[in-house]
C-alpha positions in Angstrom: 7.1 27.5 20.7 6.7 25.0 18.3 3.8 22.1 19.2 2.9 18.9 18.5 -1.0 18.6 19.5 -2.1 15.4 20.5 -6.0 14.8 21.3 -9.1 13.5 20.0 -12.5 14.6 22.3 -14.7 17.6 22.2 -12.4 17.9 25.4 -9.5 18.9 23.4 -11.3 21.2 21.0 -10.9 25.0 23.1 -6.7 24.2 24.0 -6.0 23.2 20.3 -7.9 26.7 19.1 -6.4 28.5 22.2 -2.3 27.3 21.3 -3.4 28.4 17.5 -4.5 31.9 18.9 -2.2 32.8 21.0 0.8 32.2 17.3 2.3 28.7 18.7 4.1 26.8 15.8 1.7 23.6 16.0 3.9 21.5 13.7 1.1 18.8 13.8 -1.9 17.3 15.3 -2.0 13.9 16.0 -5.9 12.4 16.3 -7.5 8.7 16.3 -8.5 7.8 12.6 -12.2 8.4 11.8 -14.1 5.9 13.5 -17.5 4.1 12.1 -20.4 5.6 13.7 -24.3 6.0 13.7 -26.6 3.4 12.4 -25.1 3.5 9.0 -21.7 2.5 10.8 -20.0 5.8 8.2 -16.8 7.0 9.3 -16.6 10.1 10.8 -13.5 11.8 11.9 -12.8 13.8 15.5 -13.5 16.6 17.1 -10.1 17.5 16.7 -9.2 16.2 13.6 -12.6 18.9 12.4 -11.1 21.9 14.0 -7.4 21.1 13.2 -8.7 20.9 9.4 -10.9 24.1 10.0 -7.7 25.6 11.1 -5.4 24.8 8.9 -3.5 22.3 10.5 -1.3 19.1 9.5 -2.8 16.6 10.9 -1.4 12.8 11.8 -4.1 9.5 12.7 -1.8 6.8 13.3 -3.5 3.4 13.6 -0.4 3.0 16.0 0.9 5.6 18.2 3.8 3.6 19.4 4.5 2.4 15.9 8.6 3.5 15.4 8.0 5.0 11.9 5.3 7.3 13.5 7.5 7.8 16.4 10.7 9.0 14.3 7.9 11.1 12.2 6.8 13.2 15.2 10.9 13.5 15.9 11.4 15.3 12.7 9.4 17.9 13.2 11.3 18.5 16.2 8.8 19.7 18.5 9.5 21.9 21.5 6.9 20.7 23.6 3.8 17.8 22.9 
């Protein structure tokens, strides 16, 4: 089945490594940007943006979701299931 991921927690972590495990075609994994954090206010990307990286992965940060070029991006991979 071919995926499009889409999370960001520590939530979303075990599904994304479970889908990869069990041979789905994750076409992409959509995540927020990196985010400042900490007292030094540093960027610092996702839970799931690390593992999808870790794994591999094509990964997507739009600063809008519901932007239209982002939208038509995400229907060129044509994903079964997201």
């Amino acid at each position: 089945m071919r995926l499009i991921f889409l999370g960001t927690s520590d939530f979303a972590v075990p599904a994304l490594r479970a889908l990869h495990a069990a041979g789905h075609d994750i076409a992409a994994v959509v995540t927020a940007p990196p985010r400042p954090a900490g007292r030094g206010q540093r960027l610092q990307a996702s839970p799931v943006d690390d593992a999808a990286r870790r794994l591999g992965l094509a990964v997507l940060q739009p600063a809008d979701p519901n932007d239209r070029d982002f939208v038509g991006q995400l229907r060129a991979l044509s994903p079964d299931l997201g």
